[in-house]
N, C-alpha and C positions, 0 to 999 in steps of 0.2 A: 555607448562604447565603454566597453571596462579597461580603465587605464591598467591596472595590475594585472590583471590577465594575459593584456596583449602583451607586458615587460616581460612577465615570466617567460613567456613563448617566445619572445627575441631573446633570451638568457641564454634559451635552453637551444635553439638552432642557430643563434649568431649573426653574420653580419650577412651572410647569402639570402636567408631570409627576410633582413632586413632591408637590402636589395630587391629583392623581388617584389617584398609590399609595396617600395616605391613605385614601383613598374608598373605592376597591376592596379593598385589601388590611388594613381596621381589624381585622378577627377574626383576622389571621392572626398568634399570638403568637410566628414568628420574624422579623416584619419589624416587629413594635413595639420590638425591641430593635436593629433596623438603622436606621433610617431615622432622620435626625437629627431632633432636638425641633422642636419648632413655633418658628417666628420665624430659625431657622437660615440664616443670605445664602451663597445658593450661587454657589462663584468662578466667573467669569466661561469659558466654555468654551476653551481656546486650542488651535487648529488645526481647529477644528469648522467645516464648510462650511455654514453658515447661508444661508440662503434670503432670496429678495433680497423685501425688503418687498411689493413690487408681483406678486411673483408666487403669483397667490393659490392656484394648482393645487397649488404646490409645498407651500404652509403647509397645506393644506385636508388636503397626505399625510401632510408631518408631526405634524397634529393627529391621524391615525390612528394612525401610528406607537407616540404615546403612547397611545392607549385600548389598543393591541394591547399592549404593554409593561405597563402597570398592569394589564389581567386577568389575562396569563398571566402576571405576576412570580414565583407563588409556583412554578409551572414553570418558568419561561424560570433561578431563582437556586435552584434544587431540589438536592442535595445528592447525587440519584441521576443526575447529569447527569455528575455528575463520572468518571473512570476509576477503576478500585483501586486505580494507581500513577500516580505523578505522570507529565504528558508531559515530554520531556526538549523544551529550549528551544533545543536546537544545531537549527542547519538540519540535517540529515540529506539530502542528494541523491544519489539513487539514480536515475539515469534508466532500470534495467533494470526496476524495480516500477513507478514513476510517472511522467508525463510532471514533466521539472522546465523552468520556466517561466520568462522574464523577469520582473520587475516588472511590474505590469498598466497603471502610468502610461508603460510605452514605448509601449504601443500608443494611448495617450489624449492630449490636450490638456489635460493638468493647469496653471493659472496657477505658475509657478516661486516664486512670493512664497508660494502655500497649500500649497503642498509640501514647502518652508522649513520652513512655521508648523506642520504637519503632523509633521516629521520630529523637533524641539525638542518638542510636546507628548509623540511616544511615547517617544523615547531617555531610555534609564533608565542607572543604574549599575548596575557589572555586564553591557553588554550589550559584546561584542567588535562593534568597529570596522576595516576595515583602508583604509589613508591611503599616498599619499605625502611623505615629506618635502622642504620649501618652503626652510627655513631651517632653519639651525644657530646657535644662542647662548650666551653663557657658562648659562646658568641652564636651558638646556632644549631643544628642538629645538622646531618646530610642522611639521603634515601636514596636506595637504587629503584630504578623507576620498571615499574610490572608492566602496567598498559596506559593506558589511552583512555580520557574519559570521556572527550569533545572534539567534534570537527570531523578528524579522520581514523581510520582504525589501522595496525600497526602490531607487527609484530616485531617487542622490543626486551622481552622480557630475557634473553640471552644477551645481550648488548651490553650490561653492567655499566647503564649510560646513570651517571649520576647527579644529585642535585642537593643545592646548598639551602635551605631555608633559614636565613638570620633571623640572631633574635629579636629584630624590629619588627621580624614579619611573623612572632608568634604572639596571638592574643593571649593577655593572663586569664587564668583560669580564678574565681572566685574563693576558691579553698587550696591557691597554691600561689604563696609571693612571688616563688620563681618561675617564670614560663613556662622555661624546660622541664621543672622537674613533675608537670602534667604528662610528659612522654617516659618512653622505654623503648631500647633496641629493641626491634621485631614490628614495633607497632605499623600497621599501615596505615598509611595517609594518601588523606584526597588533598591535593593541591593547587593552587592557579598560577599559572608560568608570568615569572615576574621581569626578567630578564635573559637573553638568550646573546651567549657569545659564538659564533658562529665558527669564528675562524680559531678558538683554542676548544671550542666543543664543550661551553659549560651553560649550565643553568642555576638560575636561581629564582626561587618558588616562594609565594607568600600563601597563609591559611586566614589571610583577609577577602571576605566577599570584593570589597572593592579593587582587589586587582582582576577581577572577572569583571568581562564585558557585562551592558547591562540587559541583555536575554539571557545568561547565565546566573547573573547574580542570585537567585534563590537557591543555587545549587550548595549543599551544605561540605562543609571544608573540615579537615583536620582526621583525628581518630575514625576509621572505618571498620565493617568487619570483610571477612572473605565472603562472607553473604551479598556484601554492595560491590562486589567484583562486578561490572559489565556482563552482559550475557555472552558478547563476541567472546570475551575472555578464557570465561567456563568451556565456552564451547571447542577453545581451542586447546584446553588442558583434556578435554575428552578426547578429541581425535588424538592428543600425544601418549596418550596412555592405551589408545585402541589400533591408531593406525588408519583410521577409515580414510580412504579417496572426497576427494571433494563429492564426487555425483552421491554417493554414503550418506554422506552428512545433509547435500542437500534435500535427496529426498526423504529422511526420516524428517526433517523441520515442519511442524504442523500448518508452518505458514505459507511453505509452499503449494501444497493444496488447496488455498484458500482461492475459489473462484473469482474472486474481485482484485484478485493480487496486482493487475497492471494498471486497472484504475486507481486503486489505492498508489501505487508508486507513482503513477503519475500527476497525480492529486499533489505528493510530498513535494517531487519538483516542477510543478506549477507548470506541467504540461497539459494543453489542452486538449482534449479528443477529437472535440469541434471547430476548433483551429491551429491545427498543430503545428509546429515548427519544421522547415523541411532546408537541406542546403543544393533541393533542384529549385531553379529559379521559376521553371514554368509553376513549381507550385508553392509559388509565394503570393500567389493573388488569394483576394479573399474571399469571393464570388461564388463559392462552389455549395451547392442545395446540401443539404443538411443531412438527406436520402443518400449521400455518396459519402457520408462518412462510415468508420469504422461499429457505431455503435447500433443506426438503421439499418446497416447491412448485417452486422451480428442477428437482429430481430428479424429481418425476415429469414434468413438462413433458419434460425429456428423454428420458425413458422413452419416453413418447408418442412423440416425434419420432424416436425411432428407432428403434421399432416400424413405423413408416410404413418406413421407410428397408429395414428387412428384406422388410418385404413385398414390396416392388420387386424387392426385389433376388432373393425366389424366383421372382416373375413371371418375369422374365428369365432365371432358371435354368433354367426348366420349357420353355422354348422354344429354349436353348441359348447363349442371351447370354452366355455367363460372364465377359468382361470387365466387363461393366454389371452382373451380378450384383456381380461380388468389390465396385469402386465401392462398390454402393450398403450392403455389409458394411460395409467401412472408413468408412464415414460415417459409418454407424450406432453404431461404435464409438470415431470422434472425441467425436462426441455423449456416450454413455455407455457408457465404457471398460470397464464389468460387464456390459455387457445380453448377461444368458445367451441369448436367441433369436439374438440376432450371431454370438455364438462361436458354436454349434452350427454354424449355417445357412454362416457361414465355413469353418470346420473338415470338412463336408460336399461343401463347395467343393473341397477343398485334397485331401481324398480326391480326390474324382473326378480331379481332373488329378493324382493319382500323388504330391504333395507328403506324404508323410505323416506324417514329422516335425510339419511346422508344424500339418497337421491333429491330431494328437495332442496338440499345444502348447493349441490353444484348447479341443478337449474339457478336458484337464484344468482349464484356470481356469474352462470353464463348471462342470464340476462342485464346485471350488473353491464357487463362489458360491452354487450349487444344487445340495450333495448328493443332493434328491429327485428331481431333473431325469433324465426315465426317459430321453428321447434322446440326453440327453448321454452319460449313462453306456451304453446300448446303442451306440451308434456310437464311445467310446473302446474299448471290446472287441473290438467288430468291427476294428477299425483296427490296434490293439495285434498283435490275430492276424492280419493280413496284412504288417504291418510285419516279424512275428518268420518268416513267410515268406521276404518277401524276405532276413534272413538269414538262413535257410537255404541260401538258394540260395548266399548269398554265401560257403558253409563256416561262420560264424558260431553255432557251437550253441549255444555259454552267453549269447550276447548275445541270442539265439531264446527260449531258454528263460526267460530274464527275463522277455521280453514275454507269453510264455504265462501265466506264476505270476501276473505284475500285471494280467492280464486276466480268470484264474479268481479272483484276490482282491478286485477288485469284483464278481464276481457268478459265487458258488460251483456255479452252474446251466447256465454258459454251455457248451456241449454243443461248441461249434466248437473253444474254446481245449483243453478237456480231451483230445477224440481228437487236437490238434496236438501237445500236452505228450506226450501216450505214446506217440503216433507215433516223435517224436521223441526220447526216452530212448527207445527199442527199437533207435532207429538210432544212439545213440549208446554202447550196451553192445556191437552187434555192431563199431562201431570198434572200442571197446575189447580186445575178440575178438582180434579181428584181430595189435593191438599187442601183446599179450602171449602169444601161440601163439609 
């Protein structure tokens, strides 16, 4: 159970909620020991968008809200919710895995005063900030703060929310006695939030790693350039300059296309595929075959779909397509980069137009994936012995003779490979004849 989680959520709905968790949640002896005693004044929520008296739709959801919150608490504050290792709290932006996004208030009409009030209830200590500097003074510098470096992303850079860095909390610089006069109005600084006054709205920021948590601590502090801007950041001065729609922005992100993208996101918050997290109770057992998850049902779906994709593609072969055949192969094997019917039915292809390398290439990974696979392995023989044909022709005997041996050591039977092999030692003892007479 996360004690701060559940305060925030009693902050932010109050004492009805707090009511209800009683109700609902009385047997459950880990939230007798969370939830504060009877008679407890919960502080007043600050930067919660509270719903305007008159709007009864609004109140009628957030009375739902709560009923949903009090049933499922003992899931929604469940212990198996959590990852095995902690998430790390740096923004992490990678736009080759995910799409990374502006702030979601650039694309909204957020009121600039609840955004304020918004941005003062989350900012903690410990959270890096990065600002420019306004002023320079004997006792400290102050910076208006641009964005957000850790935790959460935030559009603040209109806010004119600003911060004091004293000068206890500026390292000396080597070739400057004074702290300060290492700085210049303009400069940008990364900072770590050192203190936070909530109720008069001020901060004060240190450029010591140790006021950063310590999964942060290697994050380097002080002088920046616009280059070490955040990617959220850039990305949000682009859409201000262009205008673009969120759905814009998301799909030109290269990350968004990136076919692994929900694994990868779910990988980050320590969701599991094969045991995921659900708030139906019927699926909270843990019993369920492994065939009924998300990622064996993905595999056969593809199986399926590109089984459809081969058939095509002999259709076409059978009547002489073989461009639309090969197509509907290569499809097939975007799809499922194993499906031994592909390779064969490929590899059959590549034969017939003479390619026989590459045909040899995908016998082999069909039979890779399906030793038992009878046509696999009869047509890597067959292939093998005409390949070692062609060098022959090319004078090539020992590179012949390989293909012979690797075609009678899949299948000690095969009648073609065997009279090619003593063929061919017959004709390569009478060279030898020859060379030494």
């Amino acid at each position: 159970m996360d004690r701060e989680l559940l305060r925030q959520v009693l902050n932010y709905h109050g004492p009805e909620l707090l009511s209800l968790l009683r109700a609902e949640q009385h047997d459950n002896p880990d939230f007798r020991g969370l939830l504060p005693p009877p008679g407890t004044v919960l502080e007043p929520p600050r930067g919660a968008l509270q719903p305007p008296a008159a709007c009864k739709e609004r109140t009628s959801l957030d009375t739902e809200i709560k009923r949903f919150i009090a049933k499922k608490a003992d899931l929604l504050f469940a212990h198996s919710w959590r990852p095995n290792g902690p998430l790390s709290e740096t923004i992490e932006e990678n736009e080759d895995y995910y799409a990374v996004m502006p702030p979601l208030e650039r694309f909204m009409e957020v009121p600039r005063e609840e955004r304020r009030e918004l941005f003062f209830q989350d900012i903690d200590c410990g959270d890096i900030v990065i600002g420019k500097i306004t002023s320079i003074r004997e006792f400290g510098f102050f910076m208006v703060l641009i964005c957000l470096g850790s935790r959460f992303i935030r559009e603040i850079s209109d806010l004119e929310i600003t911060a004091l860095c004293p000068l206890r909390d500026v390292p000396s610089q080597s070739n400057h006695g004074d702290p300060l006069s290492y700085y210049q109005t303009g400069d940008l600084i990364r900072a770590a939030v050192k203190d936070v006054d909530r109720y008069h709205e001020k901060l004060t920021v240190s450029l010591y790693s140790s006021a950063l948590p310590p999964h942060l601590c290697s994050t380097k502090l002080g002088v920046i350039t616009s280059d070490d801007f955040p990617l959220h950041y850039k990305r949000s001065m682009e859409v201000a300059n262009t205008a673009e729609t969120f759905e814009e922005v998301l799909h030109r992100s290269p990350g968004f296309g990136n076919p692994s993208l929900v694994e990868y996101l779910a990988e980050k918050l320590g969701i599991s595929e094969s045991n995921p997290p659900s708030l139906l109770r019927s699926l909270q057992i843990k019993n369920f075959n492994e065939e009924d998850f998300a990622p064996a049902l993905r595999k056969k779906q593809s199986e399926s779909w590109a089984l459809k994709c081969v058939k095509a593609g002999v259709d076409y072969f059978k009547v002489g397509r073989h461009v639309e055949a090969m197509n509907e192969y290569n499809k097939a094997l975007e799809i499922d980069p194993q499906n031994v019917e592909a390779l064969v039915a490929r590899g059959a292809l590549y034969a017939t137009k003479g390619s026989l390398n590459k045909a040899i290439g995908d016998f082999e990974i069909a039979l890779e994936n399906c030793p038992t696979h009878r046509n696999a392995r009869k047509y890597l023989c067959q292939t093998l012995v005409e390949r070692g044909g062609q060098l022959e022709e090319e004078d090539k005997l020992v590179n012949a003779e390989s293909y012979y041996k690797k075609a009678l050591s899949l299948d000690e039977t095969f009648q073609e490979a065997e009279e090619a092999l003593t063929k061919l030692r017959k004709h390569m003892q009478v060279i030898l004849y020859f060379l030494f007479i």
